[in-house]
N, C-alpha and C positions, 0 to 999 in steps of 0.2 A: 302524299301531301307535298305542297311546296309553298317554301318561305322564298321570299325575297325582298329585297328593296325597290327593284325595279323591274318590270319586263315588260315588252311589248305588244303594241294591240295586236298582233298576228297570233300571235303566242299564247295570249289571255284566251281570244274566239278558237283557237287549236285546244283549247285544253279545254273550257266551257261547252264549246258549242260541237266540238269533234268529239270526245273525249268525254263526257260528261263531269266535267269539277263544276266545284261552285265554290263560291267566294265565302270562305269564313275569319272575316278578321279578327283579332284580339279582341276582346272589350275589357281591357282594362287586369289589372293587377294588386295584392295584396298594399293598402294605401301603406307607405311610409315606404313600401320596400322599392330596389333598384330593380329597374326591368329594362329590356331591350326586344319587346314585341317587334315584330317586324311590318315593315307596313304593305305588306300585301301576303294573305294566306288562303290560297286555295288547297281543297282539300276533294278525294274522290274518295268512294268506300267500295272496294271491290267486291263481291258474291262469293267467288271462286279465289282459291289461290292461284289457276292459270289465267285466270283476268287479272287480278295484280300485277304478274309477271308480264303479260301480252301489255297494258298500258304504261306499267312502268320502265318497259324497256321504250316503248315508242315515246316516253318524254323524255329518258335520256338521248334517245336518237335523234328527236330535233335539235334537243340545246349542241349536240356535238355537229352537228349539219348547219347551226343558225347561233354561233359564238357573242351574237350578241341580243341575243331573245331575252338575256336575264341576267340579272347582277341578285343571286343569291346562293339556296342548295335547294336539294330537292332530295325529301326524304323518303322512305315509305317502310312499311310496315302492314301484316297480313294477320287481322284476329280474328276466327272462323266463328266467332260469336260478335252480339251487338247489346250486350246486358248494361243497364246502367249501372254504376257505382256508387254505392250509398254516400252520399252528402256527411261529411264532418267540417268537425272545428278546424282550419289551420293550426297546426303543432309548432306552435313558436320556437321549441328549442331544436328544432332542427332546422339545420342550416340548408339553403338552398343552394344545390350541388351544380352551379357552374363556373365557367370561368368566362373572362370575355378576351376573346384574340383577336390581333389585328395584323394584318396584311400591311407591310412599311412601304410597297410601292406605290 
């Protein structure tokens, strides 16, 4: 998966069109509450744990090759299933577990 705020069209068709991601943006958040979606979210879903590994390493290897492909992070994660999760109510009394940091330069 990768968040960002910004990245470039080389980078977007490398990851799209090389790469197989696709474009899943936010749609939106609990109303009232504070959010920081990010405005660009692609995402790939690997098969294999060695396909994870083999693409995740070749998107860190462009951004470290191409420093300015992206102003965000790139995360990822490997679940060898695809089940859905049953739908509930939002649990109000739990607090949403982040914080927001900034970068002072």
């Amino acid at each position: 998966m990768l968040m960002c705020k910004r990245f470039s069209r080389e980078f977007e068709d490398h990851l799209c069109r090389g790469l197989g991601f696709w474009r899943s943006d936010f749609a939106g958040h609990p109303e009232g509450e504070e959010s920081h979606e990010p405005g660009n979210h692609l995402i790939f879903k690997p098969k294999t744990g060695e396909q994870f590994k083999a693409v995740f390493d070749q998107v860190r290897r462009y951004c470290e090759e191409n420093s300015d492909a992206m102003a965000g992070y790139i995360e990822g994660e490997f679940l060898p299933f695809d089940d859905d999760i049953p739908a509930r109510p939002f649990a109000r009394p739990c607090a949403i577990p982040s914080r927001r940091f900034s970068n002072p330069s």
